[in-house]
C-alpha positions, 0 to 999 in steps of 0.5 A, spaced: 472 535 468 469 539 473 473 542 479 469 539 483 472 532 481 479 535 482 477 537 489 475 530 492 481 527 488 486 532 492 482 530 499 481 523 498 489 523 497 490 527 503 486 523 508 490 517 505 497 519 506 495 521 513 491 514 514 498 511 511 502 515 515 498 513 521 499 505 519 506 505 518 508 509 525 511 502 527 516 499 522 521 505 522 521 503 530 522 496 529 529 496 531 528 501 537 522 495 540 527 490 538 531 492 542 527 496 549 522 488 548 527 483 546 526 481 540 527 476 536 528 476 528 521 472 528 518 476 533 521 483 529 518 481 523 512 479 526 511 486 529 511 490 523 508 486 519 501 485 522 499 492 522 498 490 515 494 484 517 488 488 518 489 494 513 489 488 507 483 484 509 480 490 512 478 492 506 474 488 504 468 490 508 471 498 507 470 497 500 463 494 499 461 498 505 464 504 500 460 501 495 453 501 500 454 508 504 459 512 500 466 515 501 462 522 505 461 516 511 465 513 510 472 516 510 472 521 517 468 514 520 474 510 518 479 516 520 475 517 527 476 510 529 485 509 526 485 515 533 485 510 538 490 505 535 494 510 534 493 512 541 493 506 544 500 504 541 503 510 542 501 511 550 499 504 553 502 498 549 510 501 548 513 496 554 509 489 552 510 484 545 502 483 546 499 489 547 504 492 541 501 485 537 495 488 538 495 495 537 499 494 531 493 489 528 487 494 530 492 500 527 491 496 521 484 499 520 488 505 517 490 501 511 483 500 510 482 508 507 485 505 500 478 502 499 475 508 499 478 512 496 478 509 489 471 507 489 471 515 490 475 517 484 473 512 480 466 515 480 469 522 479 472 521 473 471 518 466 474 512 463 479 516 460 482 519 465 481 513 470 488 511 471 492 518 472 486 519 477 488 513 480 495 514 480 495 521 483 491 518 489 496 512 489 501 517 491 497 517 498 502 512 499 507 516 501 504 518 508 510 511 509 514 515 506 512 521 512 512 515 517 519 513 515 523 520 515 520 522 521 518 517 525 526 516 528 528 522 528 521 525 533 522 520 538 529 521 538 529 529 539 521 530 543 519 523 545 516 516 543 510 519 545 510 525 540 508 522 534 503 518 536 500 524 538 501 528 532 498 524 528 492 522 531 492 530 531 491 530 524 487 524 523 481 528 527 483 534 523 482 530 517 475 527 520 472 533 521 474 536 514 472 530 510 466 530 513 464 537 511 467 537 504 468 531 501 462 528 496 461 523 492 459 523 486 451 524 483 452 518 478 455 514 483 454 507 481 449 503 486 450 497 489 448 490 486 442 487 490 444 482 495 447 483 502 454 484 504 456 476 503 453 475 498 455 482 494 463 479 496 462 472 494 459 475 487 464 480 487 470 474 489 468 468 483 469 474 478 475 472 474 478 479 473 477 480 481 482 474 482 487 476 476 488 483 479 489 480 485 495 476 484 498 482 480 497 487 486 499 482 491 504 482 486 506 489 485 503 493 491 505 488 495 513 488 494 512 495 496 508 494 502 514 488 504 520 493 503 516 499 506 515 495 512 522 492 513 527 495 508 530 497 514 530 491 519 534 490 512 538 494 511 541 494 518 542 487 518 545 485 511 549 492 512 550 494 519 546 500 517 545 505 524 538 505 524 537 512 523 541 511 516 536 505 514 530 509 516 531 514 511 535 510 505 528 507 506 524 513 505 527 514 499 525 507 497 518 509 498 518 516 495 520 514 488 515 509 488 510 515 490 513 518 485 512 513 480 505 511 481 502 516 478 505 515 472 505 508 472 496 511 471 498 515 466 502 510 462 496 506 463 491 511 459 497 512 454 498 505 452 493 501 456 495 497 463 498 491 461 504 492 457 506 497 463 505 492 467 509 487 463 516 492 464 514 493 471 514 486 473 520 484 469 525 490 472 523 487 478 525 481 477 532 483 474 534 487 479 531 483 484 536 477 482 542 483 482 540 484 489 539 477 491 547 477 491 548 482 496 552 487 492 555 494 496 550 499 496 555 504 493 553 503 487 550 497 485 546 495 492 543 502 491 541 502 484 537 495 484 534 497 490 531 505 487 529 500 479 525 496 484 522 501 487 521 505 481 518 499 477 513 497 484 510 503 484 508 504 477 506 497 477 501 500 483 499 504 479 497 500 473 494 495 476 488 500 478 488 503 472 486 496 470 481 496 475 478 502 473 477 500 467 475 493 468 470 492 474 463 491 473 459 499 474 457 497 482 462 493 483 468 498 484 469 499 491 468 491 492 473 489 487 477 495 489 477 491 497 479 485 494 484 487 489 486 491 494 485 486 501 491 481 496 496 486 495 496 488 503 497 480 504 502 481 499 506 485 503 504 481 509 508 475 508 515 477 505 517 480 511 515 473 516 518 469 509 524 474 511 525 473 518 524 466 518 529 465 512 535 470 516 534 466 522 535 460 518 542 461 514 543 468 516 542 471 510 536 475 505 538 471 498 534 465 498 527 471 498 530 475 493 531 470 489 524 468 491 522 475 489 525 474 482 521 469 479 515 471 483 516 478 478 518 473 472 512 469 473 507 475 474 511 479 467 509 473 463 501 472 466 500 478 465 502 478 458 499 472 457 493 472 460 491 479 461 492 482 454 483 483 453 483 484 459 478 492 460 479 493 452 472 493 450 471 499 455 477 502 455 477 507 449 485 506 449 489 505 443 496 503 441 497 507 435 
């Protein structure tokens, strides 16, 4: 492996922890807006979901323009362009529901920069060696974590301006540094022939596209769902404070981090699907034993952390497969896709949420929902995926 592939890989999970972080500014304030604007339980979830709305579809575009320009532009472009949401939410839009809805939808365009990295580190790397890459840059997802240990706890102590400023300020540093060192890889494949529309219909009607979708709406979705709204959560089954909830949150967040990169190199130990199949199934045990709102000492706690754990490797396992199974080409298109389903993914948990705890008052109906949604992707996936990227994997089971 040149050092050169192990230098883009660790720019390109820089600049995605620091596009995370910037996507994710809003949800730990979530209780603080409620309360300054009035919220309700429907409007909350509304307000931190929507930044997601944006970095899911988004990544559609992002990706076939990957495809089309290459990471070198499109990385510090995309970094450049997240400054304004940023600014816009943190100094324009704090007093007013419908200027936060739509600062928190452009804000969105941070969740894009997925789409970039992984065709990136896909044509950096060998087939062999996908899944760990991948997972490593997976770990970018932390910048949620970043945002939900500190976001609370600057605005408390400096302001609620500060780290909107802080961040915008590292995502210009990132832009200029991006663009002087990343680049991308000299048999990057190109393009298919076609325009843009045509290349995305092209890409969608591929069977594998649309399974791996599933599964990441799936897997990276419930993390995305949690990450989001764990702590609107945890302070209304739990009467946490909203600093308490904060941080359990980004503890849920850090493990599933952690357990990215692992989910890759398991892939490339044992091949995508089996792991997939474990992830999906913890999911859904210990999202039935959350579904009966145990005390978070000890049981609540555990069940929280075994999802955690279980989403982040399935994340992981899931681009494994997309590294190993999307036409050369046609990587950073599959990517925006796949990609675009799992933001969708985390999407609609949090309004199903708000809607149903303003319905009876409680969360089990959505994590019983979350339990068989999991069972029912375990048991797809060993049925319908088990060839899936083995003709050009290289990975055995022996």
């Amino acid at each position: 492996m040149p050092r050169q592939a192990w230098t883009m890989l660790a720019v390109a999970t820089i600049g995605f922890a620091i596009n995370f972080w910037a996507w994710a500014l809003i949800s730990p304030l979530g209780a603080f807006f409620t309360d300054s604007l009035g919220l309700s339980a429907v409007q909350k979830s509304l307000l931190v979901a929507v930044p997601v709305v944006v970095g899911s579809l988004g990544r559609i575009p992002v990706g076939a323009l990957t495809d089309r320009f290459g990471a070198r532009v499109m990385f510090p472009l995309v970094s450049a362009l997240t400054i304004l949401p940023v600014l816009f939410v943190g100094y324009v839009a704090s007093d007013s529901y419908a200027l936060m809805l739509l600062g928190g939808f452009v804000l969105g365009l941070g969740g894009t920069t997925f789409a970039i990295g992984v065709p990136l580190v896909n044509a950096w790397f060998p087939p062999a060696k996908r899944g760990t890459a991948l997972g490593i840059f997976g770990a970018g997802m932390g910048g949620t974590a970043i945002s939900a240990f500190s976001t609370v706890q600057l605005r408390r102590s400096i302001g609620l301006e500060f780290p909107f400023t802080l961040v915008a300020v590292l995502l210009a540093v990132y832009a200029v540094v991006s663009w002087m060192v990343l680049r991308d890889a000299p048999n990057r494949p190109a393009p298919a022939g076609g325009g843009f529309l045509r290349r995305t219909w092209d890409t969608f009607k591929l069977p594998v596209t649309l399974q791996l979708s599933f599964l990441y709406a799936v897997g990276f979705g419930g993390f995305v769902a949690f990450s989001v709204y764990l702590p609107t959560y945890l302070k209304d089954a739990f009467a946490l404070d909203a600093g308490d909830a904060a941080m359990r949150t980004a503890g849920f967040v850090v493990l599933a981090v952690v357990m990215r990169p692992i989910g890759g190199i398991l892939s490339d130990r044992f091949h995508p699907v089996p792991v997939l199949v474990g992830c999906f199934a913890v999911v859904a045990i210990f999202a039935a034993v959350s579904a009966f709102e145990a005390p978070l000492e000890w049981t609540g706690t555990v069940a929280f952390l075994a999802m955690a754990a279980a989403l982040g490797a399935a994340s992981g396992a899931v681009f494994a497969l997309v590294a190993i199974a999307s036409p050369a080409g046609k990587v950073g298109a599959v990517t925006g896709i796949v990609g675009a389903a799992g933001g969708l993914g985390g999407f609609v948990p949090p309004l199903i949420m708000g809607a149903i705890y303003g319905w009876q008052g409680n969360y089990k109906p959505g994590l019983w929902l979350l339990a068989v949604t999991a069972l029912i992707a375990a048991v797809y996936t060993a049925w319908a995926m088990r060839s899936a990227g083995r003709a050009t994997s290289g990975v055995t089971n022996d």
